[in-house]
KOLVO-738539 format. One line per field, with one value per residue: x, y, z of N, C-alpha, C in turn; residue in three letters. Coordinates in steps of 0.001 Angstrom, whole numbers, plus 500000, padded with zeros to 6 digits. Example, Ala and Ser with C-alpha at 12.3 -4.5 7.8 and 13.67 -1.06 7.14 Angstrom:
// KOLVO-738539
n_c1 <- 513190,512850
n_c2 <- 494310,497750
n_c3 <- 507800,507080
ca_c1 <- 512300,513670
ca_c2 <- 495500,498940
ca_c3 <- 507800,507140
c_c1 <- 513200,512900
c_c2 <- 496700,500030
c_c3 <- 507800,507870
code <- Ala,Ser
//
This chain:
// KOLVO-738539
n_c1 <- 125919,126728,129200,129535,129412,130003,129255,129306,127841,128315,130611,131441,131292,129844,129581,131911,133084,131173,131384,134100,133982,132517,133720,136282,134848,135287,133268,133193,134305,133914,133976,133342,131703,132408,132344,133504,136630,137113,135489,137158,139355,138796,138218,140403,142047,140448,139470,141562,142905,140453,138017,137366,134412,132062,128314,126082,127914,129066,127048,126391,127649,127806,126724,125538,124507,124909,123362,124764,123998,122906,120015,117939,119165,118757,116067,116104,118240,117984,115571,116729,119327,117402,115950,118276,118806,120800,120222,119247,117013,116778,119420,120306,119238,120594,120167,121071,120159,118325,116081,114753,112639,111436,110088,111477,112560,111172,111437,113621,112699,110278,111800,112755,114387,116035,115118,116320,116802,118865,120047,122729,122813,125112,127595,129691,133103,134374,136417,139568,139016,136133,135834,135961,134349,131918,131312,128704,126943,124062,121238,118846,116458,114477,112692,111655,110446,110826,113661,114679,116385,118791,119351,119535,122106,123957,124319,125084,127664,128754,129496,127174,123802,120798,117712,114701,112314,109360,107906,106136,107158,109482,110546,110301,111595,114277,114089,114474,116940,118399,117558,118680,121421,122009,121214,122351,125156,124881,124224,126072,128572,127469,127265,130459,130841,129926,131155,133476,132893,133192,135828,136407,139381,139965,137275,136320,137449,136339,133983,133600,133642,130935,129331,129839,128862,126038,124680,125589,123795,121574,120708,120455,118197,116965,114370,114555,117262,117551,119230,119723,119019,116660,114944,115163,113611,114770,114415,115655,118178,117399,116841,118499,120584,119763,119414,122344,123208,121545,123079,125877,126230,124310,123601,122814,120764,118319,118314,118958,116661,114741,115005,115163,112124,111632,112564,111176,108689,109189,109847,107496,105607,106580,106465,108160,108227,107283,103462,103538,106090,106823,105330,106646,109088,108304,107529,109832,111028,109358,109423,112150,111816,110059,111894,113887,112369,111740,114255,115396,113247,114257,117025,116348,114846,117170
n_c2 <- 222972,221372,218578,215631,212408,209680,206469,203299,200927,197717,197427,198031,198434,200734,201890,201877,204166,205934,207059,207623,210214,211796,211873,213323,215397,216815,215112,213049,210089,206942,204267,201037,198457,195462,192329,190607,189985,191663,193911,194633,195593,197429,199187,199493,200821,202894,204118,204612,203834,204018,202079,199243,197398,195620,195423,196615,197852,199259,201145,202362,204184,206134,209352,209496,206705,205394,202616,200304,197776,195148,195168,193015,192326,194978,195397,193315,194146,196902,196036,194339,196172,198295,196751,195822,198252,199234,201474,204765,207307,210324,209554,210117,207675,206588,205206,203431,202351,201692,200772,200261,202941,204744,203033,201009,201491,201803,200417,201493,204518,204149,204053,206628,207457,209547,209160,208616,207449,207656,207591,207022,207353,206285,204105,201887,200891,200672,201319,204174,205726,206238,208373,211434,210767,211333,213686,215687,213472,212194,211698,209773,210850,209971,211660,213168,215808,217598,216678,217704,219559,218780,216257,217346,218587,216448,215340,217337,217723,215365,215932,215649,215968,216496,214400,214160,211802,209846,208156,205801,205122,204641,202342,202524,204183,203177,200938,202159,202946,200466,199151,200773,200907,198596,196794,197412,196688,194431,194217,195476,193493,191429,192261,192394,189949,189203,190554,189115,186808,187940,188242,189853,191978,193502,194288,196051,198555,198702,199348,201214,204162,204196,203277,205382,207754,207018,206704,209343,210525,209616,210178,212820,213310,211374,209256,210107,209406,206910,205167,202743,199365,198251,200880,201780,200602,198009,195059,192825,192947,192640,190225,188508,189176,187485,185274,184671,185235,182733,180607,181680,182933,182124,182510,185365,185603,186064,188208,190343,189773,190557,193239,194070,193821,196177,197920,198185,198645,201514,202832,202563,203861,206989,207591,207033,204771,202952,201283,198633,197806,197528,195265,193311,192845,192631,189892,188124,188548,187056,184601,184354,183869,181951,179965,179575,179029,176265,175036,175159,173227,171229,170977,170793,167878,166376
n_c3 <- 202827,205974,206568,206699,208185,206922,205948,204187,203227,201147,199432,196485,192829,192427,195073,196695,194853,194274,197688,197510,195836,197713,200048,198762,198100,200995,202903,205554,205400,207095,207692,205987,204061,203040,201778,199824,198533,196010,196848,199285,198268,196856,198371,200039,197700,196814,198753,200933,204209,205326,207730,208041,208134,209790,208493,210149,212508,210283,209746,212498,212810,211382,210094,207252,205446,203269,201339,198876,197657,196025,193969,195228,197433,198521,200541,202405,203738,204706,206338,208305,208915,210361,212312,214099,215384,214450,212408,212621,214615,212604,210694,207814,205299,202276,198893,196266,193887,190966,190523,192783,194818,197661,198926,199617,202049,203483,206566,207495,207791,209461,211970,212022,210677,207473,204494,201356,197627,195255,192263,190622,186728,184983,184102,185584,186718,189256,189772,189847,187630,187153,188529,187360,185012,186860,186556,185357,185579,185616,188209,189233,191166,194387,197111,199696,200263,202142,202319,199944,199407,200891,199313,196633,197382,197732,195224,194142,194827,194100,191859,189847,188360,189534,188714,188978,189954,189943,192989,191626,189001,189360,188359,186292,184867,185439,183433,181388,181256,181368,179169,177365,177947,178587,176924,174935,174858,175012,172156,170511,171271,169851,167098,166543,167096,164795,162803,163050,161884,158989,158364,159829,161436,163554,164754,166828,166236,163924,164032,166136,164841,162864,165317,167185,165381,165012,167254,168642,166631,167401,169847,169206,167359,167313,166146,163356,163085,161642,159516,157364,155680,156169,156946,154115,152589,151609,150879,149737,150652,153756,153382,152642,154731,156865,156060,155834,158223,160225,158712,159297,162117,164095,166904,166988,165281,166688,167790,166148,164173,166207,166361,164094,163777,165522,164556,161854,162463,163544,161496,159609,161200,161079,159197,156733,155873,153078,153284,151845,151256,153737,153902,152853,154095,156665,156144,155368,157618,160167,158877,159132,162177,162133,161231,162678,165340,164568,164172,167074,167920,166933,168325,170534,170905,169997
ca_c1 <- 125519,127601,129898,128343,130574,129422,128884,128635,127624,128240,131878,131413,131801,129705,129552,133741,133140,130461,132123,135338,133577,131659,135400,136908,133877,134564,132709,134162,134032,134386,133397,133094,131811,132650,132561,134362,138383,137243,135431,137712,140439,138394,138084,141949,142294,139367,139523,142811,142948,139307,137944,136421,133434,130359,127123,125698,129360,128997,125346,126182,129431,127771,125306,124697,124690,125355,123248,125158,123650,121826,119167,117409,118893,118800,115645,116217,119511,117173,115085,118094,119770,116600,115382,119087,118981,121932,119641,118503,116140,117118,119832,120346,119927,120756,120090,121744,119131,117688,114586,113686,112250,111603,109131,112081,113430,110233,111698,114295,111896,109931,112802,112621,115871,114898,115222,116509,116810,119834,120697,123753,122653,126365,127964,131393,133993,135061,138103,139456,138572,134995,135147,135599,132406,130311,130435,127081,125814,122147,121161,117614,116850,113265,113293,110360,110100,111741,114893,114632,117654,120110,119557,120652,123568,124536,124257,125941,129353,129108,129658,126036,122668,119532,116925,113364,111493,108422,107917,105425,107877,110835,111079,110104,112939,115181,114029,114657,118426,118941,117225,119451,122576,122810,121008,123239,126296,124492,124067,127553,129213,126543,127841,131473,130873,129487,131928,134585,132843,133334,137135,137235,140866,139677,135843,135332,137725,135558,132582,133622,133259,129907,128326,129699,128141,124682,124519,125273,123003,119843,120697,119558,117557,116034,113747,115170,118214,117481,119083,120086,118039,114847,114301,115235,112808,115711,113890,116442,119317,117432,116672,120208,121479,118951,119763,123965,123265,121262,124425,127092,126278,122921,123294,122643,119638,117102,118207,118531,114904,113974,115186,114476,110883,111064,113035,110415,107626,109216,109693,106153,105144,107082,106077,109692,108427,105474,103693,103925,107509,107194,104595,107227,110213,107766,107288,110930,111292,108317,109931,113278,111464,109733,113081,114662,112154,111993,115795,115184,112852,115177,117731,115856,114811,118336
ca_c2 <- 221820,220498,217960,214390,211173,208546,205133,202592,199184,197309,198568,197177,199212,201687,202404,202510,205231,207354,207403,208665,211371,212211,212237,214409,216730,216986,214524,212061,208207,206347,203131,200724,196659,194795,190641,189931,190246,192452,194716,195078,196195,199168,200248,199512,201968,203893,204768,204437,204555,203925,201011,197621,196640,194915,196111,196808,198764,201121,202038,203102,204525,207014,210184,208912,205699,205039,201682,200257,196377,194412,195454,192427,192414,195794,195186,192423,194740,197686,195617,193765,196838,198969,195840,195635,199112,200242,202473,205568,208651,211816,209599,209522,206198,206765,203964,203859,201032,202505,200161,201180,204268,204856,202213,199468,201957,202000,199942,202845,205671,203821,204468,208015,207999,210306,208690,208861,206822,208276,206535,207428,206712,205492,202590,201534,200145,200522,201993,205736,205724,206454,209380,212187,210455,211612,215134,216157,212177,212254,211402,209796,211022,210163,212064,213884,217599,218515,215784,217889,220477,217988,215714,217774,219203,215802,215300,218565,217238,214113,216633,215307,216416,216062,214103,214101,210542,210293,206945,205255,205816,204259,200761,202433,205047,202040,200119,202695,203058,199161,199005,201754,200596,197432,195639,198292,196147,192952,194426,195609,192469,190527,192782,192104,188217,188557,190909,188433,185823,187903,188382,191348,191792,194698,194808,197230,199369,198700,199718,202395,205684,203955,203191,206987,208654,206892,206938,210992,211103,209017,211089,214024,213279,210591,208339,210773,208903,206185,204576,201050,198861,198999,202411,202121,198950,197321,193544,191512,192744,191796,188581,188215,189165,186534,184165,184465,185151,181870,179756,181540,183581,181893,183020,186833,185913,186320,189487,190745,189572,191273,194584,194592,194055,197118,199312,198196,199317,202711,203339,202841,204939,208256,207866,206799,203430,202883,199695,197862,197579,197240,194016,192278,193095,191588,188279,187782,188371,186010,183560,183612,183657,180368,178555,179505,178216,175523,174719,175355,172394,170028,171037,169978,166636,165904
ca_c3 <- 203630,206863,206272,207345,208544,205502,206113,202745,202851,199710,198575,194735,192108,192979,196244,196671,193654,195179,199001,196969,195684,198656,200668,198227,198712,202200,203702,205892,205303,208495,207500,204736,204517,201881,202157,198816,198542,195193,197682,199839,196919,195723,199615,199722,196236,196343,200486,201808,205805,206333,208390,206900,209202,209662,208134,211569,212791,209377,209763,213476,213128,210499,209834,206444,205789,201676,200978,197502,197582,194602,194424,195611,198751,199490,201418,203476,204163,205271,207393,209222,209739,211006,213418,214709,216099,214022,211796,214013,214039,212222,210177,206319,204718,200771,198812,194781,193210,189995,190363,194018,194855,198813,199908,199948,202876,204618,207731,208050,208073,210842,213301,212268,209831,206560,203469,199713,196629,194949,191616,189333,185646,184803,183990,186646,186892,190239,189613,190146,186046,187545,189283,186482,184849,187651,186225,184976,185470,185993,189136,189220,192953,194652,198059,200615,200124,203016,201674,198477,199801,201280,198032,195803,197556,197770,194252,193741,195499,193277,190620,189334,187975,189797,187582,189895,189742,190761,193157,191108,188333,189546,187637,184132,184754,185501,182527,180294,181378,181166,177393,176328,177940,178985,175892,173910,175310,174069,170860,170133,171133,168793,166251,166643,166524,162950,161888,163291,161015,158131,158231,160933,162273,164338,164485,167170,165305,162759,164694,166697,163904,162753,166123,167503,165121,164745,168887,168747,166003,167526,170738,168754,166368,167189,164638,162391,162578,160997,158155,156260,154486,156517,156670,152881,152457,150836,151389,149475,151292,154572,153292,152479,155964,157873,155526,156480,160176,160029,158400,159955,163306,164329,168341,166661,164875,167097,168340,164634,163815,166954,166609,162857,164181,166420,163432,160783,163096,163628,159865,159145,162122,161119,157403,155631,154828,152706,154146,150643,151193,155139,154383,152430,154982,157502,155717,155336,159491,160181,157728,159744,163298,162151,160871,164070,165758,164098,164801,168076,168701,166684,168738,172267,170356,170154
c_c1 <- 126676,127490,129404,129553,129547,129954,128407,128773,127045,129114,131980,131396,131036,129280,130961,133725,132415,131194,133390,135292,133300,133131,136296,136122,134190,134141,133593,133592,134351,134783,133118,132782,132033,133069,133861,136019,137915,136913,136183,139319,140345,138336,139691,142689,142142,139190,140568,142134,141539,138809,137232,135568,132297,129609,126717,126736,129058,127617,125398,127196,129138,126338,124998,125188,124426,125146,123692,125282,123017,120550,117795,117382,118778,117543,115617,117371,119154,116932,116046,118741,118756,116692,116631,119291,120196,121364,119339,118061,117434,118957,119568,120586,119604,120663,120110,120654,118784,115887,114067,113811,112468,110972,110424,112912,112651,111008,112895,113485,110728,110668,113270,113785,114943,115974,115937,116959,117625,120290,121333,123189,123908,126951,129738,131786,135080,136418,138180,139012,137033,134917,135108,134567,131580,130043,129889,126395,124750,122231,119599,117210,115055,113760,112258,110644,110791,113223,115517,116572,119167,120444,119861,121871,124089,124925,125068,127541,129750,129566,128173,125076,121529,118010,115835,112789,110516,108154,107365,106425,109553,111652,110843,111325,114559,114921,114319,116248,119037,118518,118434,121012,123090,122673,122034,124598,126605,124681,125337,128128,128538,127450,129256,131772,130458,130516,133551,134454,132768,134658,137661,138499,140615,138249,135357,136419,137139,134277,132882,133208,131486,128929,128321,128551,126600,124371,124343,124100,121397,119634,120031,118822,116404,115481,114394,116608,118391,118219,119651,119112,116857,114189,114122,113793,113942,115504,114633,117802,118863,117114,117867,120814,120445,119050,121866,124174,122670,122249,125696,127162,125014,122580,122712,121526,118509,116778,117876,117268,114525,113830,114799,113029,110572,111440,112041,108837,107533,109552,108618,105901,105205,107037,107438,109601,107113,105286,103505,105073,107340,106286,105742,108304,109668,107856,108731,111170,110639,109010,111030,113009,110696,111141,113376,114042,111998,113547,116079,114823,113663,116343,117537,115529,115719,118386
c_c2 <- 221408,219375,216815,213187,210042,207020,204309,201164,198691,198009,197896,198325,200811,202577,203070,204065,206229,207989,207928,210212,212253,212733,213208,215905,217398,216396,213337,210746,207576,205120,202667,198799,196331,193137,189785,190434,191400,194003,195501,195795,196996,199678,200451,200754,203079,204683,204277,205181,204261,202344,200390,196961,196303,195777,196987,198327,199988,201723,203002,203841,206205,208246,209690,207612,205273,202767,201051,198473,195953,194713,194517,191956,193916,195304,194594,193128,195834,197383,194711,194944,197562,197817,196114,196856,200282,201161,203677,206568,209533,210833,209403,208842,206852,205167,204128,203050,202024,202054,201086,202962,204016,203850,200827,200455,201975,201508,201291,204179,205319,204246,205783,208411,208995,209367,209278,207722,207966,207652,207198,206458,206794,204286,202439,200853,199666,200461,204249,206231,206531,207934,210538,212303,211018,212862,215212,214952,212969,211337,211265,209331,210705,210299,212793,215390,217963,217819,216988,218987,219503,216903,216350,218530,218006,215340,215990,218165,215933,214646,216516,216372,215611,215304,213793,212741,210311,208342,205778,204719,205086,203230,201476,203215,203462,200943,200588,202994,201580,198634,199321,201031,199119,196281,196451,197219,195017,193137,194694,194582,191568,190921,192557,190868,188514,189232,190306,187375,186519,188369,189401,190997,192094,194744,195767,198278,199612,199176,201201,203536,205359,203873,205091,207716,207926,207129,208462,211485,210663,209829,212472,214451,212304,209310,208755,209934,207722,205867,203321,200380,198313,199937,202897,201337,198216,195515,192766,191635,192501,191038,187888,188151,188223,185311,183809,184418,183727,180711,180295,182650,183244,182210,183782,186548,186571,188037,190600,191268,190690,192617,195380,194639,195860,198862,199334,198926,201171,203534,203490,204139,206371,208032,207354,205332,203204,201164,198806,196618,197201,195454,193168,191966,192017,190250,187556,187648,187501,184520,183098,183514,182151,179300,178954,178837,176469,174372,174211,173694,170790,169974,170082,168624,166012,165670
c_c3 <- 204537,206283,206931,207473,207649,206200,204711,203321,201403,199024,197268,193836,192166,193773,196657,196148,194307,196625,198598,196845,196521,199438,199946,198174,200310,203291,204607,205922,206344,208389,206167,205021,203118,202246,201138,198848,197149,195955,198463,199228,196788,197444,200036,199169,196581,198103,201083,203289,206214,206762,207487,208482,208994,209093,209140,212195,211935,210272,211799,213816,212062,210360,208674,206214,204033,201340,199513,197417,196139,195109,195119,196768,199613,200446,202531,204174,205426,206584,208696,210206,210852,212642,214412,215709,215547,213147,212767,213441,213726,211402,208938,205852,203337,200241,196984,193947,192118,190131,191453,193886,196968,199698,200823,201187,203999,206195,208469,208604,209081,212341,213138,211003,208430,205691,202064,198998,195477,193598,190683,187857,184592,185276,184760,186379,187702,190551,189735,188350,185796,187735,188287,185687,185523,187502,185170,184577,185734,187215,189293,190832,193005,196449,198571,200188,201211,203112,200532,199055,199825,199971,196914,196405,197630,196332,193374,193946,194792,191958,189462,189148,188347,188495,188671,189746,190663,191679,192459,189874,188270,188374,186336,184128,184381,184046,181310,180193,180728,179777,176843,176886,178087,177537,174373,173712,174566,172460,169809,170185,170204,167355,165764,166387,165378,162156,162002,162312,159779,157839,158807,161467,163786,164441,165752,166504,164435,162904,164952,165507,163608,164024,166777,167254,164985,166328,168999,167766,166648,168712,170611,168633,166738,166244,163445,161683,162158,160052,158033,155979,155182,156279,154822,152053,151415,151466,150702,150425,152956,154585,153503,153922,157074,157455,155833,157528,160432,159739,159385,161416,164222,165620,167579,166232,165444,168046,167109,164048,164809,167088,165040,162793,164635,165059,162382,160995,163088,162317,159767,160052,161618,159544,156064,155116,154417,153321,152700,150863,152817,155192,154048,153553,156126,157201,156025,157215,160030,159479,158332,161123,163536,162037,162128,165296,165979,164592,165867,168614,168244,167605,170444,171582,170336,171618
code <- Unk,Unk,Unk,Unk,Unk,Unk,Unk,Unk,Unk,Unk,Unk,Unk,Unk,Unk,Unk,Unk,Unk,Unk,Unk,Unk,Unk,Unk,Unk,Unk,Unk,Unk,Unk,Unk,Unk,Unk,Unk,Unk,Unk,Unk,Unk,Unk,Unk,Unk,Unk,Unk,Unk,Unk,Unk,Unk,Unk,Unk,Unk,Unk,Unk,Unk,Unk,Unk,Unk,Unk,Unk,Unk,Unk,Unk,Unk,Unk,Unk,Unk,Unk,Unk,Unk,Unk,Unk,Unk,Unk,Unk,Unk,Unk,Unk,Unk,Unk,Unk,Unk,Unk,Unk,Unk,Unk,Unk,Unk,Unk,Unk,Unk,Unk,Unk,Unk,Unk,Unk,Unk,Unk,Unk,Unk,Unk,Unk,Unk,Unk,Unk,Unk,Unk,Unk,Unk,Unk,Unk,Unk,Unk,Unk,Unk,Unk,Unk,Unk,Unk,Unk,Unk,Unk,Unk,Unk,Unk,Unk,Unk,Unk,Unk,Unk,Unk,Unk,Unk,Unk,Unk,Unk,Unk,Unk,Unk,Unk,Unk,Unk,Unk,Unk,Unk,Unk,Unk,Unk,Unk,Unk,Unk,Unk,Unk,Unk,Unk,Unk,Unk,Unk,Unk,Unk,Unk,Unk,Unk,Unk,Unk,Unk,Unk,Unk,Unk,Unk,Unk,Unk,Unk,Unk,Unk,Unk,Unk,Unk,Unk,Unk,Unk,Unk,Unk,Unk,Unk,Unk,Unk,Unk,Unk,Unk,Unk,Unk,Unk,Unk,Unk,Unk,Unk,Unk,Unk,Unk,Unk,Unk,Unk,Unk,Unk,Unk,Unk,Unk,Unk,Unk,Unk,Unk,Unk,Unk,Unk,Unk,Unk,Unk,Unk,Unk,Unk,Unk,Unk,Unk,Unk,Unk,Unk,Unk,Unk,Unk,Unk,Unk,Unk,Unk,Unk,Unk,Unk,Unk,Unk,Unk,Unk,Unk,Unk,Unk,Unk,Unk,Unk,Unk,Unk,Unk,Unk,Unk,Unk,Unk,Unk,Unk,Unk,Unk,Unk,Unk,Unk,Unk,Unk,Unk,Unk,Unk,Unk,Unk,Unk,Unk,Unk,Unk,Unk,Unk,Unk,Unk,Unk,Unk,Unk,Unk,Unk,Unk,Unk,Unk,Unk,Unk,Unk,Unk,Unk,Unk,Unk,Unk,Unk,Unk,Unk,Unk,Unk,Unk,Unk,Unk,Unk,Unk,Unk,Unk,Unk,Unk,Unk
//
């Protein structure tokens, strides 16, 4: 693939990160906007020597044009730039969003530009820390059939792996990344507060070997990997732990309850818990989803 003059608007963690990549491929970066002083740090870092300009300035200063906004404004971003004239036929607007797919580009592909929806399924930090990560990310690309070439060679120079998404398709892809990782995040730090309230020094030391290996193992395995005292039906010891999260970690409860909902479900399902043992487990979860509510409305009464 010829070498393309890149254009990013939205230098945040990972846009800076991708246009690195893309520049060490080869490509040349011309242009970069960034509004925030953090922005303009990682284009500082992460692109020495290249210019800091308007939205408008990149998008016409560039063959592709590397949209890396929230995803709530990319559109209004789209349609701004298209209307303004700085979009143009036969260029490449890329656009990183996991949610969107191609429609939120429509106003581009009116003025003839060709499209893609490009999304790295990794987590940044908008640092050079990033860029070795991006070999063999997944790359959940939605892109026209005659895109399909130039999107993955672009993909290819990110050091990445094409993952296909079909437009329809987009937001469940995206919802299934942000389950797994982002409420992962929630879940670990939850974890860490309770094992701080039971005399942790160290609790992600204390985590780390245990979460590793159940993560490489559910990666595997799957349901398979299951175990502690659900999967066991061990119903006094989760009485016990809803009854201490309750006294002494009560944020965590309701995530607790909630996920021991979703683990007690998938025991029964795959046969490892008879439902005997899964009715009682229930009662006990039900039992601490009422006190909490409960709590709850004393709390707004106050």
């Amino acid at each position: 693939m010829q070498k393309l003059s890149i254009g990013v608007v939205g230098a945040g963690r990972v846009g800076a990160v991708l246009a690195s990549a893309l520049r060490s491929a080869g490509h040349q970066v011309v242009a970069a906007a960034g509004e925030s002083d953090a922005s303009r740090r990682r284009i500082e870092s992460l692109l020495p020597g290249v210019a800091v300009a308007k939205p408008t300035d990149v998008a016409r200063a560039s063959d592709l044009l590397l949209l890396t906004v929230p995803d709530d404004m990319l559109g209004n971003v789209v349609r701004v730039l298209s209307d303004s004239g700085a979009i143009r036929a036969g260029q490449v607007v890329v656009h990183t969003s996991g949610r969107h797919g191609l429609a939120v580009l429509e106003p581009a592909r009116e003025v003839g530009a060709r499209t893609i929806a490009m999304h790295p399924a990794m987590t940044f930090t908008g640092t050079d820390v990033d860029l070795p990560r991006l070999s063999g990310c997944v790359f959940g690309i939605t892109a026209d059939e005659p895109d399909r070439e130039l999107t993955e060679s672009l993909v290819a120079d990110l050091g990445g792996r094409p993952m296909w998404v079909p437009e329809e398709r987009r937001t469940l892809y995206h919802a299934g990344l942000a389950h797994g990782a982002n409420h992962l995040v929630t879940l670990v730090a939850e974890a860490m507060e309770i094992l701080s309230a039971a005399g942790a020094d160290d609790p992600a030391a204390t985590l780390r070997p245990l979460l590793t290996a159940a993560l490489d193992n559910a990666l595997e395995d799957g349901d398979a990997a299951l175990t502690g005292p659900i999967v066991r039906g061990d119903v006094e010891t989760v009485r016990a732990h809803v009854a201490d999260l309750a006294a002494t970690a009560p944020q965590t409860l309701p995530s607790y309850v909630a996920m021991a909902h979703a683990t007690l479900d998938r025991a029964v399902t795959d046969g490892r818990l008879l439902p005997i043992r899964a009715s009682k487990i229930l009662r006990v979860l039900t039992a601490a989803e009422a006190a909490g509510a409960g709590a709850h409305r004393d709390d707004v009464r106050r």
